[in-house]
N, C-alpha and C positions, 0 to 999 in steps of 0.2 A: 504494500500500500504506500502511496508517495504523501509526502507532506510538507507542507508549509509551515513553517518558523516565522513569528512574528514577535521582532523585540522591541520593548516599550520602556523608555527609560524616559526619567524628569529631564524636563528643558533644564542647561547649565545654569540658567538664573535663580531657578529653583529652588528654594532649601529642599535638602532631603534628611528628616532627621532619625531614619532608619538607617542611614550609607554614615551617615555620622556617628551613632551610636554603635556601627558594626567598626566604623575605625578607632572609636576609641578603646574599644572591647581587645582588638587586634595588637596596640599599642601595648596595652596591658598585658597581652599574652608576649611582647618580646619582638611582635615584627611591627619594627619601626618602618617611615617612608612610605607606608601604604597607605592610600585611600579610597574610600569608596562610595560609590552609588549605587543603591536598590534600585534595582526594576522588575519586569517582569519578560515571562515568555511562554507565547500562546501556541502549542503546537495543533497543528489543523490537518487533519489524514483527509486524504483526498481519494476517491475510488476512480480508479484508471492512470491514467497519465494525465498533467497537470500540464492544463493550456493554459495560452497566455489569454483566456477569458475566467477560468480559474485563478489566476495569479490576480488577476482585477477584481475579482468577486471577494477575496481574499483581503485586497486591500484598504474596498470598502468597507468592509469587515472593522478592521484595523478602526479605517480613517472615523466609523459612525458609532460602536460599541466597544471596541479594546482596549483603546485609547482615547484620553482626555487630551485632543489635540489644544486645548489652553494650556496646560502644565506639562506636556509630555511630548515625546516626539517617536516617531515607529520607524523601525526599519521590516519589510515583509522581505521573504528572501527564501528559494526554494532549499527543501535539508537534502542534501546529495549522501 
C-alpha cells in the first residue's frame, strides 16, 4: 500500500513551548547545543498507486484539516 507523509510543524515565529520544554529536559539529561521543535506527522495509505491527483487530494487535506495554516506550515511528500 503506498502513502503519503505529511509534516506539520509551527511557523518559526511561533512559540513552541512543547520543542522548548523537550530542550530543556535534553539539556538536563547532558546533550547540550540541541534544540527543538514539536510537530506533527500524518501518514495517509493510499490504495493503488499515488497520482499526482492523489498527491493534490492529499494536500488539500493538509492545507483545510491537518494543519492550522495561521500557526503552522506543511510539507506533503510521497514515503518511498
Amino acid at each position: 500500500m503506498a502513502k503519503i507523509i505529511v509534516d506539520v510543524m509551527p511557523k518559526p515565529e511561533i512559540l513552541d513551548p512543547q520543542g522548548k520544554a523537550i530542550t530543556g529536559s535534553l539539556a538536563r539529561l547532558g546533550y547540550s547545543g540541541l534544540s527543538v521543535r514539536q510537530g506533527k506527522r500524518f501518514e495517509i495509505e493510499v490504495d493503488g498507486e499515488i497520482t499526482p491527483e492523489r498527491l493534490e487530494q492529499a494536500t488539500q487535506a493538509a492545507d483545510s484539516l491537518l494543519a492550522n495554516t495561521t500557526i503552522e506550515n506543511y510539507v506533503v511528500r510521497v514515503d518511498q
